[in-house]
C-alpha positions as CSV (number, residue, x, y, z in Angstrom):
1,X,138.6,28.4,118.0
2,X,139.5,30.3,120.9
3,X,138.6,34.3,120.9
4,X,141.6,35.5,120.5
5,X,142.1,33.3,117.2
6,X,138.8,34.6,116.1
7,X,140.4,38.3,116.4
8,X,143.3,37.8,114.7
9,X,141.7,35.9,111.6
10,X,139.4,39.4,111.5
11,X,141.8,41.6,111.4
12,X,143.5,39.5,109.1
13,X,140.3,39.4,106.5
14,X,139.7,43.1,107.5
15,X,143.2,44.2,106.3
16,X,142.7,42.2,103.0
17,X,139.4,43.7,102.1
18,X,140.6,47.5,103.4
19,X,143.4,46.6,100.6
20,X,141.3,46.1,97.7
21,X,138.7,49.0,98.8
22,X,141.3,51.3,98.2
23,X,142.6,50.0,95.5
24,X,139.5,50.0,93.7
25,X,138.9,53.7,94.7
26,X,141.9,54.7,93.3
27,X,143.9,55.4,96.7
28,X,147.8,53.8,97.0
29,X,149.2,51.7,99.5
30,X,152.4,51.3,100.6
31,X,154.7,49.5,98.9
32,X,156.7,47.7,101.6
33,X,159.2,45.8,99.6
34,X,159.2,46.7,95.8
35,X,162.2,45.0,94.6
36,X,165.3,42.5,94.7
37,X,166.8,43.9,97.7
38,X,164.4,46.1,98.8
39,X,163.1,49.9,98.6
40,X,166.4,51.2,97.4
41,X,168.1,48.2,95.7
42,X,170.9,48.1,98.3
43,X,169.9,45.2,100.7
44,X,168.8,47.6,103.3
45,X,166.4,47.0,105.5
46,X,164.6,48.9,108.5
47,X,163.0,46.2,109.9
48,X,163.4,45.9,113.5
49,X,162.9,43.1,116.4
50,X,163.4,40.9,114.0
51,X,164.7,37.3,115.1
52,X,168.3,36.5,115.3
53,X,167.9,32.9,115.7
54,X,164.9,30.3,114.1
55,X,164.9,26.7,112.7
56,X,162.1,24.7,111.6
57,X,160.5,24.5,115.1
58,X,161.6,27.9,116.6
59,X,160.3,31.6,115.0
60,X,158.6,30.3,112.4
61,X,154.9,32.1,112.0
62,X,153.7,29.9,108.7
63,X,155.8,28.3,106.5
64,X,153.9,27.1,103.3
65,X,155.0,24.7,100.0
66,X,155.4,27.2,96.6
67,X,154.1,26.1,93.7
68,X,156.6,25.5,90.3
69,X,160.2,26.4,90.5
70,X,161.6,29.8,90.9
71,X,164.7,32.0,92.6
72,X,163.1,35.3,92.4
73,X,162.7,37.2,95.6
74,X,159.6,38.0,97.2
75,X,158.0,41.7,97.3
76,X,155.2,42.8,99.3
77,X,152.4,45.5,99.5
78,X,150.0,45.7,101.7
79,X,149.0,42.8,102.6
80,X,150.6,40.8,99.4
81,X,153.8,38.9,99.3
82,X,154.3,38.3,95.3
83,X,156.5,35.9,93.8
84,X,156.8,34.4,90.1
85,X,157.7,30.7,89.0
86,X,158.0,28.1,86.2
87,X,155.8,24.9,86.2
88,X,158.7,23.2,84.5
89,X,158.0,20.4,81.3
90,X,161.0,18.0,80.9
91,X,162.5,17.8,77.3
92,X,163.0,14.2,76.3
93,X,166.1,12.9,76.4
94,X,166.1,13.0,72.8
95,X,165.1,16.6,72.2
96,X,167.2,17.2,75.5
97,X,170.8,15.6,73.4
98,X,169.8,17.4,70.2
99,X,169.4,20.8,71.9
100,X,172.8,20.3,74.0
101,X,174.6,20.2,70.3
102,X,174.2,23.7,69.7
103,X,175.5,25.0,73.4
104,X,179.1,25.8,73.4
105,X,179.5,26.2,76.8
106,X,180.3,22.9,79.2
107,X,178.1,23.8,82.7
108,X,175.2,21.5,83.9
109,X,171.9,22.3,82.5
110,X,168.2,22.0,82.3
111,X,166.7,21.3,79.1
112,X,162.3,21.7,78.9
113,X,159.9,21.5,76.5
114,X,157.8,24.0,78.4
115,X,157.9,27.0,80.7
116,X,154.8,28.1,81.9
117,X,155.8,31.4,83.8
118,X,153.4,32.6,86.7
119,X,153.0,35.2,89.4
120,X,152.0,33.8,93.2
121,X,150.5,35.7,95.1
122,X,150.8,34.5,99.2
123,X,148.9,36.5,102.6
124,X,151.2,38.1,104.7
125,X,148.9,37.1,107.5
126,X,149.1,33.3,107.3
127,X,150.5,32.3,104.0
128,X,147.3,31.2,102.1
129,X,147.9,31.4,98.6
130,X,145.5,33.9,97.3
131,X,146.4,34.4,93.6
132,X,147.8,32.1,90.9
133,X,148.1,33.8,87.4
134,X,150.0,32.4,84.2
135,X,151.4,35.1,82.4
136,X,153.7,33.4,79.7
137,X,153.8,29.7,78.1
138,X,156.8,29.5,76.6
139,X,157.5,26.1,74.3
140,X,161.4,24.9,73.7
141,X,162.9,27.6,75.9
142,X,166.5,28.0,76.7
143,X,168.2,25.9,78.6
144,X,169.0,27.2,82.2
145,X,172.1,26.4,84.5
146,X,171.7,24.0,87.3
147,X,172.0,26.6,89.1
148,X,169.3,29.1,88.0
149,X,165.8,28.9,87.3
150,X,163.3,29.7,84.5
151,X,161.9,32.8,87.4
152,X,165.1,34.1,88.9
153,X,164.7,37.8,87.8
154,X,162.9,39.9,90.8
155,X,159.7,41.7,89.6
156,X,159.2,45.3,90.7
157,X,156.5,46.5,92.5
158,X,155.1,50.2,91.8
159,X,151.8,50.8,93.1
160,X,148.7,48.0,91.6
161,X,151.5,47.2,88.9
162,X,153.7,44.4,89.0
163,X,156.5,44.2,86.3
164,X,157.6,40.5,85.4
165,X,160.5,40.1,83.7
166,X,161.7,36.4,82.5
167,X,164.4,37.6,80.1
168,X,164.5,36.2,76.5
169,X,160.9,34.6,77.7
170,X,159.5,38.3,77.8
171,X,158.0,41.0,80.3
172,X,155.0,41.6,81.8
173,X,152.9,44.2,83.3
174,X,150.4,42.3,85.8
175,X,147.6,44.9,87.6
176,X,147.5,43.6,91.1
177,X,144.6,45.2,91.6
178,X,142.1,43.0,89.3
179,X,144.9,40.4,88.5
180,X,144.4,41.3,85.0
181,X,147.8,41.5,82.4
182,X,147.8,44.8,81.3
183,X,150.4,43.9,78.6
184,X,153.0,41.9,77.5
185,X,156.3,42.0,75.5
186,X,158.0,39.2,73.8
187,X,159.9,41.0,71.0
188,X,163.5,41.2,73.2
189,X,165.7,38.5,72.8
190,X,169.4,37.2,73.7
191,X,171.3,34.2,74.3
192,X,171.4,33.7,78.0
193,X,173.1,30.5,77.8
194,X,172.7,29.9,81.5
195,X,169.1,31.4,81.7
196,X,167.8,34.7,82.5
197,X,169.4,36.3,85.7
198,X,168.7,40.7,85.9
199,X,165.7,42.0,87.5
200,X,164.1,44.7,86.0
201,X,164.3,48.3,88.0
202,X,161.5,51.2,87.3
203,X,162.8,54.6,86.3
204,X,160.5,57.6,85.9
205,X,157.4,56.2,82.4
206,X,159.8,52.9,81.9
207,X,160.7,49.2,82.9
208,X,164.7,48.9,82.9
209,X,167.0,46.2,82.4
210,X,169.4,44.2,81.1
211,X,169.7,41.8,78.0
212,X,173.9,40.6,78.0
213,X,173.5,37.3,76.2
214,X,176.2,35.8,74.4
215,X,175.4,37.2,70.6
216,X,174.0,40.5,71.7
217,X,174.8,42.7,75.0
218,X,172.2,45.9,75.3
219,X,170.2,47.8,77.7
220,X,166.2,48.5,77.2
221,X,163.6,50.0,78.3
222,X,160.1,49.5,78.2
223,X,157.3,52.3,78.3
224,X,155.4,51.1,81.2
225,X,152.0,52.3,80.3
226,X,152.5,49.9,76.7
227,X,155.3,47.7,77.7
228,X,156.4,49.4,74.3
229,X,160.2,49.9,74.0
230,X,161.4,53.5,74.5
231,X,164.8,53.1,74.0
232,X,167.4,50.5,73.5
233,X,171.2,51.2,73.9
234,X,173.7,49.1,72.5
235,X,176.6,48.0,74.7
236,X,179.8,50.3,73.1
237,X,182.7,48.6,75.3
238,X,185.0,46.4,73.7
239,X,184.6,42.6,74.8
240,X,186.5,39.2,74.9
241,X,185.8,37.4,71.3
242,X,184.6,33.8,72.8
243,X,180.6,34.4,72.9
244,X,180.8,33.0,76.3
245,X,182.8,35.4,78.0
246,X,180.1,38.3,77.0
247,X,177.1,37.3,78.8
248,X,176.3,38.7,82.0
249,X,173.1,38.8,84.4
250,X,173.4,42.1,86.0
251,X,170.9,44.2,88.0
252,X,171.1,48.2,87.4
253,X,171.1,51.0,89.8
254,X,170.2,54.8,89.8
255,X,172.9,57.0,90.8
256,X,172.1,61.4,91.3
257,X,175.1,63.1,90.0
258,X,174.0,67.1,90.0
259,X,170.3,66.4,91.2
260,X,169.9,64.6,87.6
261,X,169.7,60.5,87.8
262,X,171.6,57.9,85.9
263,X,171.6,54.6,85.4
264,X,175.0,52.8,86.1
265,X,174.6,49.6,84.3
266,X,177.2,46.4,85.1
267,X,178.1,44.6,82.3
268,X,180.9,42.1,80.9
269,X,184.2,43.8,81.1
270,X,182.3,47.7,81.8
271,X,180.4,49.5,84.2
272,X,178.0,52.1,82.1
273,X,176.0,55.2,82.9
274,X,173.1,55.8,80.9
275,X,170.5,58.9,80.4
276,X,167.3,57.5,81.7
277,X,165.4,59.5,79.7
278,X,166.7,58.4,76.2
279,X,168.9,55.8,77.0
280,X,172.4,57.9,75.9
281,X,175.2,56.3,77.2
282,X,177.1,58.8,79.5
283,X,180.1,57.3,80.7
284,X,181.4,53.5,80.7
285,X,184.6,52.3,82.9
286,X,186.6,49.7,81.9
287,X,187.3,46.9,84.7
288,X,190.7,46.5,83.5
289,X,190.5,42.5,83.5
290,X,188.5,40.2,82.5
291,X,185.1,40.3,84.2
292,X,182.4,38.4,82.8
293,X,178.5,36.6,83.6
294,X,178.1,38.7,86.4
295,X,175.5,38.6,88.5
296,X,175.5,41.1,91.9
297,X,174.1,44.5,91.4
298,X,176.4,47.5,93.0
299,X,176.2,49.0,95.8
300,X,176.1,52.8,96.1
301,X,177.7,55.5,98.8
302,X,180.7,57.5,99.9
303,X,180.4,59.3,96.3
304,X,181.0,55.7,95.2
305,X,179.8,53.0,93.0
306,X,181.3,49.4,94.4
307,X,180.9,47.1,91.5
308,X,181.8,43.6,91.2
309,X,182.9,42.1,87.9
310,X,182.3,38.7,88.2
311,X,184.2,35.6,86.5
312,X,187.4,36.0,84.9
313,X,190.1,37.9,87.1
314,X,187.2,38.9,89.7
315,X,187.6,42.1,91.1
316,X,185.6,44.4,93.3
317,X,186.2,48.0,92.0
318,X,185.5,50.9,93.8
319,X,184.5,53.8,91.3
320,X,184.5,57.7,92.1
321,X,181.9,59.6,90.7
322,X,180.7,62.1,93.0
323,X,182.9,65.4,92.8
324,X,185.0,64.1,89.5
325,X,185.0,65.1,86.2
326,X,184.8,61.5,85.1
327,X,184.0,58.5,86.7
328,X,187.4,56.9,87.7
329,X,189.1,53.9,89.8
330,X,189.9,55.0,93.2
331,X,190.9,51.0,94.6
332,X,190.5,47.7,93.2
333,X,190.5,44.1,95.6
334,X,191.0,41.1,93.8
335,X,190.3,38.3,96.8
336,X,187.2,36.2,97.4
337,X,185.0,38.3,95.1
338,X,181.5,36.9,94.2
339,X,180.5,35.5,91.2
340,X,176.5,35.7,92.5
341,X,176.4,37.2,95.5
342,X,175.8,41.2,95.8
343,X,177.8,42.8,98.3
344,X,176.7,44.7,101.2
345,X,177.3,48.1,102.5
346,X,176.9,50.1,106.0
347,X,178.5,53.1,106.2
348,X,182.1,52.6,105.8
349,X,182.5,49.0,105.9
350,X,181.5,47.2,102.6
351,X,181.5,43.6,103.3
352,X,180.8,40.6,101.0
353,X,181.0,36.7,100.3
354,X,182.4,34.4,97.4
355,X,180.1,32.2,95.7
356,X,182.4,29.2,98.3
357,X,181.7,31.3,101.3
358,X,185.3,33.5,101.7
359,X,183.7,36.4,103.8
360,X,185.3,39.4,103.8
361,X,185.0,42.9,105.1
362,X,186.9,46.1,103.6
363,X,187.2,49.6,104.6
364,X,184.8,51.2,101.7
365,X,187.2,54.4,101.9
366,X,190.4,52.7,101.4
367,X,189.8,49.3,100.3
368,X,191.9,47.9,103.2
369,X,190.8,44.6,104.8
370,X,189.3,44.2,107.7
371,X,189.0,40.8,107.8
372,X,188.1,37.7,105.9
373,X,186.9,34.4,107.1
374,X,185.3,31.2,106.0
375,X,181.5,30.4,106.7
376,X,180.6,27.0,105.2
377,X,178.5,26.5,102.2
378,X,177.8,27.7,98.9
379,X,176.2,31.4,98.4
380,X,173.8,32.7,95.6
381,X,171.7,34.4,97.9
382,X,172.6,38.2,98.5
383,X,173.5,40.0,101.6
384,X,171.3,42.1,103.9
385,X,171.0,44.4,106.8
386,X,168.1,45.1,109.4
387,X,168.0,46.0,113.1
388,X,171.9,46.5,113.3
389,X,172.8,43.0,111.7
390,X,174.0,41.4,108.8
391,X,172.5,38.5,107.5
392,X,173.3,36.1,104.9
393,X,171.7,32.6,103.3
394,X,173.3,29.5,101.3
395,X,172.6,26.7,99.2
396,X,172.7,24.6,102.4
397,X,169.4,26.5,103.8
398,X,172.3,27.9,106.7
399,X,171.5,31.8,107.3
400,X,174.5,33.4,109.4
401,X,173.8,36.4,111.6
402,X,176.7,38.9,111.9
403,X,177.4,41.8,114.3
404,X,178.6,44.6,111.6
405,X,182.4,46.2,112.6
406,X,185.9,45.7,111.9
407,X,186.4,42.5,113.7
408,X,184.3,39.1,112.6
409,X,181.5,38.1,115.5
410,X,179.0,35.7,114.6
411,X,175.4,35.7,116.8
412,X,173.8,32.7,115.0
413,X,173.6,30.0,112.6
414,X,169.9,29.0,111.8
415,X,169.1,26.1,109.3
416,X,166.4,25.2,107.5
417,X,165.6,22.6,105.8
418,X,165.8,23.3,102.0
419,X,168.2,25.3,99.5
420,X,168.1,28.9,99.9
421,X,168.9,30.7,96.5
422,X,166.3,34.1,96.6
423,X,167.3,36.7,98.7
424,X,165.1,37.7,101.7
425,X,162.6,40.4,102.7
426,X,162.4,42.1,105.7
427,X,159.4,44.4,107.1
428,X,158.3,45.3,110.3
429,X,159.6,42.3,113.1
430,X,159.0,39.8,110.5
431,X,161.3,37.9,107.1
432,X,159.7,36.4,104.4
433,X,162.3,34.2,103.0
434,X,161.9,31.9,100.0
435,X,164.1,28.7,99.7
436,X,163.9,26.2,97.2
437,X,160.1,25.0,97.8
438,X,159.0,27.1,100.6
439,X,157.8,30.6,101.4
440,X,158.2,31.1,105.5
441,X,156.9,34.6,107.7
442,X,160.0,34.1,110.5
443,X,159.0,36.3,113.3
């Protein structure tokens, strides 16, 4: 071991240990990366120096096998990257035929007789695994799409407390700190029909989020001291009468209108504002269309709320409600919208990619194209911006670098060698991006 390697492996250790000393005296560290797309939910990033080109050989510090399945994004603190997973139990195939009866939906799906539903805990450092903590077993669960996973819902990160959140499966509140569960609710329950898709948020004493299965649509949230609920708020829209078209898998967001947050809430055929402290609904939009089992969260800016409503007639809408008695409709775009993807935006451009990889950039003020143009692939993974780019992942492991503007200039095209479904996090010069087995530090 040369001395240099000696060095680096001390300071590593010596970060690790400084980490728990202060949490075990009470004092906070940073939170780099809390939740799915980062400190403010938007996909924004200020990472800088970080690499514009890698591959399996090139800009990779560690890359290390994850254990289980699982599409939820990494967050980090300190010196902590923390994911959550399924260790996955195969139905029979004659428990798997009997289940299928009762689903009246027609999409490819995964059938278990077990979930057992973990958080991972990995070193920023050199991607040792340092933690692995079962937090729900879950026995004939739901079946899942293809395309989803038992873990796809993001946890949120706020201080030694890490909120888990597996849908239907339940929620819990994990303390980092000791790796101890500090509590767990499993009282909450929809039809997901394609699995559980919305990360939780944290708002003030509760754990948000969303519960739009296909016999019940409602928003909840959970005291985060008890993981008691505080307040659950019916959806009050009116919705399409086929079960199927009334699921969604949304994400929400906080929005200050008059130095007093909401919570704008994206759900089949509606976009909703809710009181965070009681859970009163405020205000709700209709989409106009169909819009249904959505999954991007909006973006926020410009005294707007870009929402995107998902299958149906897809639509992104551009909402008004800064400066406006009530919320209202200021354009509508009805080409290449996402199904999956959350959109992106940076300053006045708001740019984003179908689910078939149609990418297309609007001007956020007017709704007028830019321009739209095809990458290859299919996209689940959401965009992201850091160091003056935009970045994007597929299901093809391909991420695409993009110079941001009103005409379409591509810097790279890296691949990797597995699916890429979680959205990446970016801190300091480095990404810690998850695909379908792997965690990798790209730096």
């Amino acid at each position: 071991m040369t001395s240099l390697t000696r060095i680096a492996r001390s300071i590593s250790l010596a970060g690790f240990c400084c980490f728990n000393f202060l949490y075990a005296h009470g004092e906070e560290i940073d939170t780099l990366w809390p939740q799915w797309r980062g400190p403010s939910g938007q996909g924004i990033s200020n990472a800088k120096q970080i690499p514009t080109h890698w591959n399996e050989t090139t800009n990779i510090r560690w890359k290390v096998k994850t254990i289980g399945r699982g599409y939820s994004s990494p967050v980090l603190v300190g010196n902590q990257i923390w994911l959550t997973t399924a260790i996955e139990t195969a139905a029979s195939a004659e428990a798997a035929a009997l289940r299928l009866k009762s689903n009246t939906g027609d999409q490819p799906l995964t059938l278990l007789e077990q979930a057992e539903l973990k958080a991972l805990c990995y070193d920023r450092e050199t991607g040792k695994l340092l933690h692995d903590i079962s937090l729900l077993t879950v026995k004939d669960p739901q079946w899942v799409h293809k395309l989803n996973s038992y873990a796809s819902p993001t946890p949120f990160l706020e201080g030694t407390k890490l909120y888990c959140h597996f849908g239907s499966y339940g929620t819990v509140c994990l303390d980092i700190a000791n790796q101890k569960v500090d509590w767990v609710n499993t009282e909450l329950s929809v039809m997901h029909e394609n699995g559980p898709g919305g990360s939780p948020i944290v708002i003030g004493n509760c754990v948000v989020f969303h519960m739009d299965g296909s016999d019940k649509q409602y928003i909840v949230a959970l005291d985060k001291m008890t993981g008691n609920v505080a307040w659950k708020t019916d959806r009050s829209g009116e919705m399409h009468t086929n079960p199927q078209l009334k699921k969604s898998y949304g994400t929400p967001v906080i929005v200050t209108v008059s130095g007093k947050e909401q919570i704008v809430s994206a759900a089949s055929n509606w976009l909703y504002s809710y009181d965070p402290t009681n859970g009163s609904e405020l205000w709700k939009v209709p989409y106009g269309q169909l819009g249904f089992s959505l999954t991007p969260r909006p973006v926020v800016g410009n005294g707007h709320i870009y929402c995107i409503t998902g299958f149906g007639k897809g639509q992104i809408l551009a909402i008004k409600y800064a400066d406006v008695p009530t919320p209202e409709v200021s354009w509508r775009f009805a080409r290449g919208t996402p199904t999956m993807p959350s959109p992106l935006l940076v300053d006045r451009h708001l740019y984003f990619i179908s689910d078939n990889g149609v990418f297309t950039c609007l001007d956020a003020l007017t709704g007028e194209e830019k321009y739209r143009e095809r990458l290859s692939g299919n996209f689940s993974s959401s965009l992201w911006f850091a160091d003056g780019k935009l970045f994007i992942s597929n299901r093809e492991g391909i991420t695409y670098v993009l110079q941001p503007g009103d005409s379409f200039t591509l810097l790279a095209k890296n691949e990797l060698s597995d699916a890429i479904f979680a959205t990446p996090a970016a801190i300091g010069k480095s990404i810690y991006l998850r695909t379908e087995e792997h965690l990798y530090c790209i730096e």
